[in-house]
C-alpha positions as CSV (number, residue, x, y, z in Angstrom):
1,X,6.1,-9.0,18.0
2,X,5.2,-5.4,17.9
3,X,6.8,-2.6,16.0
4,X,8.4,1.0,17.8
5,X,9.5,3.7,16.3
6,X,11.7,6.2,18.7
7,X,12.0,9.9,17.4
8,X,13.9,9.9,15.9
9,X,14.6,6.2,15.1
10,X,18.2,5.5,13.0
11,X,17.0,2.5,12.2
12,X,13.7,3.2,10.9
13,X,15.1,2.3,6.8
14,X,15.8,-1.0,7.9
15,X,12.2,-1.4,9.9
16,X,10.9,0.1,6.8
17,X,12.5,-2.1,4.5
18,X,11.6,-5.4,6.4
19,X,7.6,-4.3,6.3
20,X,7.7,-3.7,2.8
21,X,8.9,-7.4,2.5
22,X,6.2,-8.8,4.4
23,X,2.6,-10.1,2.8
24,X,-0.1,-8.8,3.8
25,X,-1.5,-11.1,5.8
26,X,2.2,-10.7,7.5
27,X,2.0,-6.8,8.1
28,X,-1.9,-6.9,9.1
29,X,-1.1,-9.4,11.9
30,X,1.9,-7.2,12.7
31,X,-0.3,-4.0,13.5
32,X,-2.8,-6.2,15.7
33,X,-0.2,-7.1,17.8
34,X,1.4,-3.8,17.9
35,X,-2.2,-1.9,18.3
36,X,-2.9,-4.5,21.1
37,X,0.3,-3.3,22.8
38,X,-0.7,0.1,22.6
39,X,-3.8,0.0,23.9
40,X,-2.3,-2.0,26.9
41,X,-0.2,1.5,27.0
42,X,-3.2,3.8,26.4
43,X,-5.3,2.0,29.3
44,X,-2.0,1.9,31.9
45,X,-1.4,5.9,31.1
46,X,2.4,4.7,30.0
47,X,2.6,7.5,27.2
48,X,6.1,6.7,27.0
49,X,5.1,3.3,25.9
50,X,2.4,4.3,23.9
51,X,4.0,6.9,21.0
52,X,6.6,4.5,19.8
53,X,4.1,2.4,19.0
54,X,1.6,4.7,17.5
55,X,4.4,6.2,15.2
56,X,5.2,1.8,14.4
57,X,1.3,1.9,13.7
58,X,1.2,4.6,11.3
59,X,4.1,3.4,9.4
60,X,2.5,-0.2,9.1
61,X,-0.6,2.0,7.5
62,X,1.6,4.0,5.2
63,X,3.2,1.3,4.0
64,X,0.0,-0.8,3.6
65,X,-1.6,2.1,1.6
66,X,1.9,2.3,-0.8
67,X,0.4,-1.3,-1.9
68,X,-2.6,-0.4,-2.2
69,X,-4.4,-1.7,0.8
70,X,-6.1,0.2,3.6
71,X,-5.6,-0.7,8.0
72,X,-8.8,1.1,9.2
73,X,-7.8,1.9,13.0
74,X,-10.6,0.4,14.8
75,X,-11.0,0.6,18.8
76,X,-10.4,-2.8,20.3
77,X,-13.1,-4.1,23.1
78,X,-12.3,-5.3,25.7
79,X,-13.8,-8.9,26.7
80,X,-15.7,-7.2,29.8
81,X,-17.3,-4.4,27.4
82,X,-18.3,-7.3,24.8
């Protein structure tokens, strides 16, 4: 599952809502899969793609950092560059 954010996004209390009620280890694994998926954006050029899921990133971020706990954005490597 990955999280998107349109702009503007109506729903975006509820989405909210539901991260706050997630554990940690719940709304880290939620960014990985979202930050894989935008990556997979980034390296295809689909920008349309790509800043829903930033903006769904930086949410999971803010919303970490309300509880106290950081998400460092890290670059991803790819299994070729490792």
């Amino acid at each position: 599952m990955t999280l998107i954010f349109s702009e503007p996004d109506p729903s975006r209390p509820e989405k909210e809502a539901f991260l706050r009620a997630l554990s940690e280890a719940e709304l880290l694994a939620l960014y990985n899969e979202t930050r894989k998926a935008a990556s997979a954006a980034r390296e295809a050029h689909d920008m349309e793609a790509l800043y829903p899921l930033a903006r769904g990133m930086k949410t999971i971020q803010r919303i970490a950092g309300e509880r106290g706990f950081v998400i460092k954005a890290k670059r991803l490597l790819k299994v070729s560059d490792a």
